[in-house]
C-alpha positions as CSV (number, residue, x, y, z in Angstrom):
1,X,0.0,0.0,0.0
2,X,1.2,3.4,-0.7
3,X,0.2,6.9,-0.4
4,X,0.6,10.2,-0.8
5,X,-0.6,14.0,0.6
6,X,-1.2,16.1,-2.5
7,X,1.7,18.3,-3.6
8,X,-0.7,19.7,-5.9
9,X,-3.6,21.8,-3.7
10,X,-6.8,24.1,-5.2
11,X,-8.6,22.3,-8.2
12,X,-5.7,20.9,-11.2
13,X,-6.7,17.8,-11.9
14,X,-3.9,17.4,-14.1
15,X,-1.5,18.1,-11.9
16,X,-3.0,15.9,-9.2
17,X,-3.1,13.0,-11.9
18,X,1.3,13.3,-12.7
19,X,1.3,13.7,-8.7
20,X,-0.9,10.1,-8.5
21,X,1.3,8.8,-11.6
22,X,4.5,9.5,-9.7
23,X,3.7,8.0,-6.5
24,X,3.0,4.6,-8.1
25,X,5.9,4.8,-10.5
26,X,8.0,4.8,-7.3
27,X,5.7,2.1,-5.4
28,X,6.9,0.0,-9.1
29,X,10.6,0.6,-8.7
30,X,10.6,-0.3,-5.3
31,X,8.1,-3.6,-5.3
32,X,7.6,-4.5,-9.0
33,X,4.2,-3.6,-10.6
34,X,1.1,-3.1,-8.8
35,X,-1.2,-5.9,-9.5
36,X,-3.7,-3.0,-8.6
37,X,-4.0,0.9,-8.4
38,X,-6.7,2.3,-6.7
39,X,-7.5,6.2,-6.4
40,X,-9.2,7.6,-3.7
41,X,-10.3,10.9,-2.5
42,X,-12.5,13.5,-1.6
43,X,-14.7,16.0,-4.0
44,X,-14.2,19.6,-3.6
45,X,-17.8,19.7,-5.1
């Protein structure tokens, strides 16, 4: 399991996606591929 607190903050959703990216591109160099990848969070809405 691996996690991460937002570098990105406010509403950039592609920013917060290359944030998500890179966390589980290091979780993969670390462990080998993630047989899963599951994205939580909370809406802003």
């Amino acid at each position: 399991m691996g996690g991460i607190t937002r570098t990105v903050t406010g509403w950039n959703i592609a920013q917060a996606i290359d944030n998500q990216t890179a966390a589980l591109d290091r979780f993969e160099a670390a462990f080998g591929r993630a047989r899963y990848a599951i994205a939580e969070g909370r809406s802003m809405g």
